[in-house]
C-alpha positions in Angstrom: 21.9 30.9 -18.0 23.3 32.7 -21.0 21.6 30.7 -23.3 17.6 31.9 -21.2 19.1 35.7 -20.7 20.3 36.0 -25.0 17.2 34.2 -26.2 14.8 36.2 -23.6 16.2 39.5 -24.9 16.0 38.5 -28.3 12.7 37.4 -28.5 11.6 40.8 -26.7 13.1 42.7 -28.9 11.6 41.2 -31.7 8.5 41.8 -30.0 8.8 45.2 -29.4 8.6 45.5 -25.8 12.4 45.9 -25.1 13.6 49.3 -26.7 16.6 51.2 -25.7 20.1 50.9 -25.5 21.7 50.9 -21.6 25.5 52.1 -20.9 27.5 48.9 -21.9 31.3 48.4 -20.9 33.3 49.1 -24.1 34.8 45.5 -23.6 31.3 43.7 -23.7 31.6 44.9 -27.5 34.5 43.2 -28.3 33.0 39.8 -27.5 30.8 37.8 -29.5 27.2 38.3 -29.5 26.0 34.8 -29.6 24.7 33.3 -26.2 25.9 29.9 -25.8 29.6 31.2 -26.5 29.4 34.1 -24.2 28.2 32.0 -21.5 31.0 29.8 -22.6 33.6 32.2 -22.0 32.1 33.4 -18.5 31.9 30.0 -17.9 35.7 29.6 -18.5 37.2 33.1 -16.8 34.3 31.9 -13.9 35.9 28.2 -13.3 39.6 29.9 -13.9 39.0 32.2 -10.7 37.8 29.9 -8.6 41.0 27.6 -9.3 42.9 30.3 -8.7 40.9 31.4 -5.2 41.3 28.0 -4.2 45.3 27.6 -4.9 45.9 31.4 -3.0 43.9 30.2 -0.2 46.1 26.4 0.0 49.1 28.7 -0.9 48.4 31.0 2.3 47.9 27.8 4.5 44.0 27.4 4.7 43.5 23.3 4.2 39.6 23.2 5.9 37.3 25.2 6.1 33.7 24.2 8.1 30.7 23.2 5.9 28.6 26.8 7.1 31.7 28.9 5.8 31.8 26.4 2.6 28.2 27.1 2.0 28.1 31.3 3.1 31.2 31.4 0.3 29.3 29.6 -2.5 26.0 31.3 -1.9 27.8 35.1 -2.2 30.1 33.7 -5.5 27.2 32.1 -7.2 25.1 34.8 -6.3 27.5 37.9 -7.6 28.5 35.4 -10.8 25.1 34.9 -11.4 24.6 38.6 -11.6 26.8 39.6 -13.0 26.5 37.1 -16.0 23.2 37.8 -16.5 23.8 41.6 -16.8 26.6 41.1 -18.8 24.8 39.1 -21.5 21.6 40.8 -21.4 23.5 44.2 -22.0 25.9 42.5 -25.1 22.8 41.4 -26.4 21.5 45.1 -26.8 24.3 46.2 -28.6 24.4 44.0 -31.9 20.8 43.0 -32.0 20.9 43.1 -35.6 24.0 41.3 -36.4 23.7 38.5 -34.3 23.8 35.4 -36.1 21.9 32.6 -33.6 19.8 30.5 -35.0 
């Protein structure tokens, strides 16, 4: 997703019809500006939470959960990750436009 969201802004920019630059979180400037790592990195910090939801919940004594919970907790994770991903990229890409070294 990082990859589609970098290149998409990229290439618009190039274009011309993306201008502007929209209020980034100061720490969105300390990462790097090329896509596939900062999809990686998500990726990781992502995969790391949900270990770590998983072990509170076994930790607090939840071992089963029914299949309509399973798939109401997935669809509102994926769907806020998803977001917030995107929005994250797309607004790291706006800052460095120039010094971003993808190919």
């Amino acid at each position: 997703m990082a990859l589609f969201a970098g290149f998409g802004v990229r290439h618009e920019q190039r274009t011309g019809r993306l201008e502007g630059n929209p209020p980034a979180p100061r720490w969105l400037a300390r990462l790097t500006g090329r896509a596939w790592l900062l999809g990686l990195i998500f990726g990781v910090v992502a995969a790391g939470s949900a270990v770590t939801a998983s072990w509170l919940l076994r930790t607090a004594g939840v071992s089963t959960v029914s299949l309509g919970w399973l798939m109401a907790v997935k669809a509102g994770y994926c769907g806020v990750l998803g977001f917030a991903v995107a929005r994250w990229v797309i607004l790291r890409q706006f800052l460095s436009p120039k010094t971003d070294s993808t190919p």
